[in-house]
C-alpha positions as CSV (number, residue, x, y, z in Angstrom):
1,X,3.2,-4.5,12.0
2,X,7.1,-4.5,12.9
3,X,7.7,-1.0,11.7
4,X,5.8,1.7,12.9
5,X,6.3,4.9,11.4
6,X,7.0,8.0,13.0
7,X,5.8,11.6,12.7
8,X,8.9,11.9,10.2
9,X,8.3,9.1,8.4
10,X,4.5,9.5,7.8
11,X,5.4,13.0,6.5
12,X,8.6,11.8,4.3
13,X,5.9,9.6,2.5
14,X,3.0,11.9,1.9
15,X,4.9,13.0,-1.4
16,X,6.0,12.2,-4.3
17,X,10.1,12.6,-3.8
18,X,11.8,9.7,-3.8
19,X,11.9,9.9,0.2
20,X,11.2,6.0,1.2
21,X,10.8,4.4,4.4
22,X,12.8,1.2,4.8
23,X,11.3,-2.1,6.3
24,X,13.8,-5.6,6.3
25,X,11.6,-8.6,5.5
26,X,13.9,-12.5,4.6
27,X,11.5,-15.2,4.8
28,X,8.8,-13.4,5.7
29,X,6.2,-10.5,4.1
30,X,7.2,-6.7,3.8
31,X,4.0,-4.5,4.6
32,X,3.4,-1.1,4.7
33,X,-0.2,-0.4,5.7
34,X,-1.5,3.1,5.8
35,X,-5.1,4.4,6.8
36,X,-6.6,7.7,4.9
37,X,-9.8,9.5,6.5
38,X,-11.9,10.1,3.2
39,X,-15.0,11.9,4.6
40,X,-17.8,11.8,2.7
41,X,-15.9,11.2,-0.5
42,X,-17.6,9.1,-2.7
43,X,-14.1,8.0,-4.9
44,X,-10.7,7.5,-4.3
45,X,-7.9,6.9,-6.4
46,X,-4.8,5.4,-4.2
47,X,-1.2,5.6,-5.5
48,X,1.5,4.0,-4.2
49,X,5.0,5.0,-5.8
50,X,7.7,2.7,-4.1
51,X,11.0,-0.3,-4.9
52,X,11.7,-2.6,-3.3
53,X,15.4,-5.2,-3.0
54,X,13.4,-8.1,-3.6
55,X,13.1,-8.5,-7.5
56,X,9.1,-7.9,-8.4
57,X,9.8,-10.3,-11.5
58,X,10.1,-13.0,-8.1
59,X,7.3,-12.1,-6.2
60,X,4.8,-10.2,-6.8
61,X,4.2,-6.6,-5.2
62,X,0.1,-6.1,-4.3
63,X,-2.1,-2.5,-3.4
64,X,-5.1,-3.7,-1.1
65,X,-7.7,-2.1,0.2
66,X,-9.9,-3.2,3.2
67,X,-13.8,-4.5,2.5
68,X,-15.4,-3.9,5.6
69,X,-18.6,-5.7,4.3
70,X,-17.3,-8.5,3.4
71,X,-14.1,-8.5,5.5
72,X,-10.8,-9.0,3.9
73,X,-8.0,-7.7,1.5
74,X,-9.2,-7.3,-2.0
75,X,-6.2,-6.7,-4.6
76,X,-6.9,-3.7,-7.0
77,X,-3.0,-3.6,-8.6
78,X,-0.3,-5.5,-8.6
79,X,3.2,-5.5,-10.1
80,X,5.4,-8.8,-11.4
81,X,7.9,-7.6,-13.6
82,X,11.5,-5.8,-13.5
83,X,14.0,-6.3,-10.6
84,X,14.5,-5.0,-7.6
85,X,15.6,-1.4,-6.6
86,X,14.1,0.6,-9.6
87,X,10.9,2.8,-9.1
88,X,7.2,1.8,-9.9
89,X,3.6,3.0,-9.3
90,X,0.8,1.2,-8.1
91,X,-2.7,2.5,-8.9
92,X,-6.3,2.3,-9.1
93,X,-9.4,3.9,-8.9
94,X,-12.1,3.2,-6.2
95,X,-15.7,4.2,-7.8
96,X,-17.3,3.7,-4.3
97,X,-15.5,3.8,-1.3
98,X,-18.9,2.3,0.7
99,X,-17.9,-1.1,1.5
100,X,-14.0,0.5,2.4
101,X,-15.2,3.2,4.9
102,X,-14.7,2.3,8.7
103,X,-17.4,4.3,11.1
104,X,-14.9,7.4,10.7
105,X,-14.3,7.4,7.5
106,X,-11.2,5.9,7.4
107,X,-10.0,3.4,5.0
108,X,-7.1,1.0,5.3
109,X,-4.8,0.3,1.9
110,X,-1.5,-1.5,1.8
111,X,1.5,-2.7,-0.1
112,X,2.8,-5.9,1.0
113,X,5.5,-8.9,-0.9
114,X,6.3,-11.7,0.4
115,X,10.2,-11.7,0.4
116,X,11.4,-15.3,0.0
């Protein structure tokens, strides 16, 4: 990951307010990856509210969440349309968190695009 976020910037992002952090990606993929401890929750339903410069109507925008069973980034919402610099959500609903959890029950989501 180029951008690691700082105390600041994990707190500017923990609520809904229109408080963004900035990453630069030409040629290359913009990801933000965070990590949530869930405990013993069973569910989870991961929002993402963002924009970004590169038009999503170009290239897609995914959510991903981490299977730790069968390892890899498994897509659970995506968004194609409108251009770039105007607010969207990404959402979805995770009935079972099993396969997600890490041995501290931690899972890993993120939002990546590949800016070309």
């Amino acid at each position: 990951m180029e951008t690691a976020y700082s105390a600041q910037d994990v707190t500017d992002v923990a609520t809904s307010d229109d408080t963004r952090v900035s990453q630069a990606a030409t040629g290359e993929f913009a990801v933000h990856q965070f990590k949530n401890y869930v405990d013993d929750k069973y569910s989870a339903t991961l929002t993402w509210e963002g924009q970004t410069d590169f038009s999503p109507a170009s290239s897609t925008v995914y959510l991903q969440i981490y299977n730790r069973v069968d390892p890899g980034w498994e897509t659970v919402d995506s968004y194609s349309t409108d251009n770039a610099n105007n607010d969207f959500t990404l959402t979805a609903d995770i009935a079972d968190l099993t396969n997600y959890k890490d041995g501290s029950d931690v899972i890993s989501c993120r939002i990546y695009q590949q800016a070309v």
